[in-house]
N, C-alpha and C positions, 0 to 999 in steps of 0.2 A: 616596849622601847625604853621606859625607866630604868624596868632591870637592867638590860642591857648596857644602858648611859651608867648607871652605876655601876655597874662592874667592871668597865670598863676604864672607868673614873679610880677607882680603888685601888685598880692592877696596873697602873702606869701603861695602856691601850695594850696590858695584853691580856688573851681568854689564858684564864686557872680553871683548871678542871677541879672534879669533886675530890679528887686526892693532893690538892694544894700543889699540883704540877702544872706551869705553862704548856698549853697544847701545841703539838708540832708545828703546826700552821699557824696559832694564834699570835702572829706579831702584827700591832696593827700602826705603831710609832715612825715615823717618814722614811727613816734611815735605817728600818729592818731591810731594806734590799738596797742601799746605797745607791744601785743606777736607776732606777726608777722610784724617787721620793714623791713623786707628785699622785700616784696610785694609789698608797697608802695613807696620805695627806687629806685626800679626798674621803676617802671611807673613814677616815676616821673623824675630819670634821663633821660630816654627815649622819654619822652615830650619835654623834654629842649633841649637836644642833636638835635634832629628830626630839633623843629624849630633854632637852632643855625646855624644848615647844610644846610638849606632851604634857610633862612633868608641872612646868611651870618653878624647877626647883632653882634656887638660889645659887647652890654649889654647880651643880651645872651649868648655869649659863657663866658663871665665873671661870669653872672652868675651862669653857669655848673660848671667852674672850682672853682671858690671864695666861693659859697654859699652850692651849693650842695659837690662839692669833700673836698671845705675848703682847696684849695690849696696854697693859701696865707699867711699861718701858724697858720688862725686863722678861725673863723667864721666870716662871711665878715658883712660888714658895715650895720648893722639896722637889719640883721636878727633876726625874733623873736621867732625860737625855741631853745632856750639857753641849755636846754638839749644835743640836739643832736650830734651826730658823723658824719665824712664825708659817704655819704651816700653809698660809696662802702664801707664800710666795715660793714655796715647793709645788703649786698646782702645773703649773705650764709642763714641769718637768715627766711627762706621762710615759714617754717611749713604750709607747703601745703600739706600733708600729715595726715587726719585725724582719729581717731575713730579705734574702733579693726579691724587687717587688712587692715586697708587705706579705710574703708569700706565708711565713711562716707564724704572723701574729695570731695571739691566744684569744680566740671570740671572747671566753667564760670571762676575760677581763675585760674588757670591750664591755659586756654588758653589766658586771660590779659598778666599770667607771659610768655608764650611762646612768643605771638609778642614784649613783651616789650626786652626780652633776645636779638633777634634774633638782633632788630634794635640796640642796644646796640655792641654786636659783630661785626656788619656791619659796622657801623660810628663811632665805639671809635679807634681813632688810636694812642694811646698812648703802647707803646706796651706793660707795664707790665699790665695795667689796664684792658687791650684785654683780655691777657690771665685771669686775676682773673674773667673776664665776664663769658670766655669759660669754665672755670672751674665751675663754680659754675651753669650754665647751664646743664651740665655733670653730677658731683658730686649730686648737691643738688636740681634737678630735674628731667633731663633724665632717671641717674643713678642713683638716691639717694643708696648709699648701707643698707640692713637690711629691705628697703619696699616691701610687697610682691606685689603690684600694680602701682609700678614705669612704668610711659610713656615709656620706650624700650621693657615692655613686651606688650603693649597694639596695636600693628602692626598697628597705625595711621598715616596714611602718610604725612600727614601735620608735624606731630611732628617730626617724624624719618627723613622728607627731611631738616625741620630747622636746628636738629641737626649736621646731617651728614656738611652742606653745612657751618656751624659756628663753629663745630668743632677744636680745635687746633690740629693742624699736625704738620711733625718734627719732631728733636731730641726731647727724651724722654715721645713721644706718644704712644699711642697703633697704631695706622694707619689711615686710612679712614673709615669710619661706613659703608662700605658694608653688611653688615647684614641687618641692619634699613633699607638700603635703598629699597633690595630684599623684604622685608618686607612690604613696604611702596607699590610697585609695584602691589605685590599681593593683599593687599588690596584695592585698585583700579581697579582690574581687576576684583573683586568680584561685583564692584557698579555695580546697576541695570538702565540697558541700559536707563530706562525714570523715572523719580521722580513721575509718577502717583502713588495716594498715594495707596495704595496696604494691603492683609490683611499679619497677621504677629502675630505669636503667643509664643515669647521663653520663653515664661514664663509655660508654657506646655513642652515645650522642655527639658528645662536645669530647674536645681535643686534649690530652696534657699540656698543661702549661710552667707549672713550677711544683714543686715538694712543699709539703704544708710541714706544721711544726711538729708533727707525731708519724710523719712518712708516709703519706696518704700524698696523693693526686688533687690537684686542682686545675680547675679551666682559665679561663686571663677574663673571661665575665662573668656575672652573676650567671648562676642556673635560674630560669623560669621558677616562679615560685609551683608551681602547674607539673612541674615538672620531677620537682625533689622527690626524697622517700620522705615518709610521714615520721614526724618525731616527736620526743614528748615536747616540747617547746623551739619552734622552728627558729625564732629569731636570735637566739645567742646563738644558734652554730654556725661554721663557716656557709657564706651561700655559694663560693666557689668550689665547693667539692664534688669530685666527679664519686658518684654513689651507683653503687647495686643493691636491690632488694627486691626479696621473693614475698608475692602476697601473703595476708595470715586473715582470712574473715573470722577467726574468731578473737580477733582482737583489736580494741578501740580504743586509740588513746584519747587524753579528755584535752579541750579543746580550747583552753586556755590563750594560749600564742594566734587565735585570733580574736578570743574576746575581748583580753587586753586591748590593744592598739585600736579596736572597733567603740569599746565604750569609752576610753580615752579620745577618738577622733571625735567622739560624738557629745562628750562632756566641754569641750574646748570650741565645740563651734565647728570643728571641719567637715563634720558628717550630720548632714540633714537627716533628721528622724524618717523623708521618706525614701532615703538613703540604703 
């Protein structure tokens, strides 16, 4: 996580590769995609924070605070994105939600933004800036209000236990996310006892409902988790995609996307050891 905070720190948030070239993808400054600044805002405070807390270095935590929050009244010393704002206040802006009916949003960001929230909530101790984290976790992905495929309806356990467990409690909350978390449970308890890959057909089962973002087929609900084809990691892909797949017994994926969310339920209190 150091290296990464420093070089990250060195390159003005972007990855240089070994031959002194910025890599294709490696833009990681707010205003690399101008309509969605709050995605990369995230990931990037999340970077710094990580290795600042690890590190315990000086220049990095100056960093976070100076460059990224611009808490020194200005934009700190040599930075060269002269546009930009302090980068919490690009978080709300996530437009992670694509396409008619949320049809066409990109899980693989969906679940960048989820770890990057989570660690953000955990290691920002500044307390108004906690809660504007927990908020806009909540708000402007969880919960987003007005989306009909907001993560609280999609009963992902990994999501609903992040949530639940970073959640702001207290005066003037609603409570603790026990819904999510029953939620989260259950699907879990659906996963199939071995990752051998298995035949699997909802796309016979459940209906068309809209075009996903790469021209695939999806249903207007979650598919059963009981139900999907076996993947290397179930919870970053769409769960409304209508899928076919032909068994293969000599192949077993590993099993990750339920240990996750099971030792995490279980680290946080929601999952009884005799659980």
């Amino acid at each position: 996580m150091t290296q990464v905070g420093v070089h990250l720190m060195q390159n003005d948030l972007f990855f240089v590769d070994w031959d002194g070239r910025q890599t294709e993808h490696g833009k990681l400054h707010a205003l690399s995609f101008a309509d969605t600044p709050g995605f990369l805002a995230a990931l990037s405070m999340d970077y710094i924070l990580q290795a600042a807390v690890a590190s315990e270095r000086q220049d990095l935590w100056d960093y976070y605070h100076l460059c990224l929050l611009q808490q020194g009244g200005g934009q700190c010393e040599g930075w060269p994105h002269t546009l930009e704002d302090p980068y919490d206040t690009y978080l709300p802006i996530m437009e992670l939600y694509v396409g008619t009916e949320d049809c066409k949003s990109n899980w693989n960001n969906f679940s960048m933004v989820l770890c990057a929230m989570h660690n953000l909530a955990w290691y920002e101790t500044t307390p108004a800036l906690r809660e504007h984290i927990q908020w806009v976790l909540d708000q402007k992905f969880i919960n987003e209000p007005g989306r009909t495929r907001t993560m609280i309806l999609q009963g992902n356990p990994w999501f609903n236990f992040t949530f639940a467990a970073m959640k702001r409690l207290g005066p003037g909350s609603d409570g603790p996310a026990y819904g999510p978390v029953e939620e989260g449970i259950c699907a879990l308890k659906q996963f199939p006892a071995s990752k051998v890959i298995r035949a699997a057909d909802s796309a016979a089962t459940y209906d068309h409902y809209c075009e996903t973002r790469l021209g695939g087929s999806a249903t207007e609900f979650p598919v059963p988790v009981a139900e999907r084809c076996i993947s290397t990691f179930e919870w970053w892909s769409d769960p409304y995609a209508r899928e076919t797949c032909a068994a293969d017994p000599y192949r077993i994926n590993q099993p990750a996307d339920y240990l996750l969310p099971y030792w995490m339920g279980r680290y946080f209190g929601f999952i009884p050891e005799a659980l």
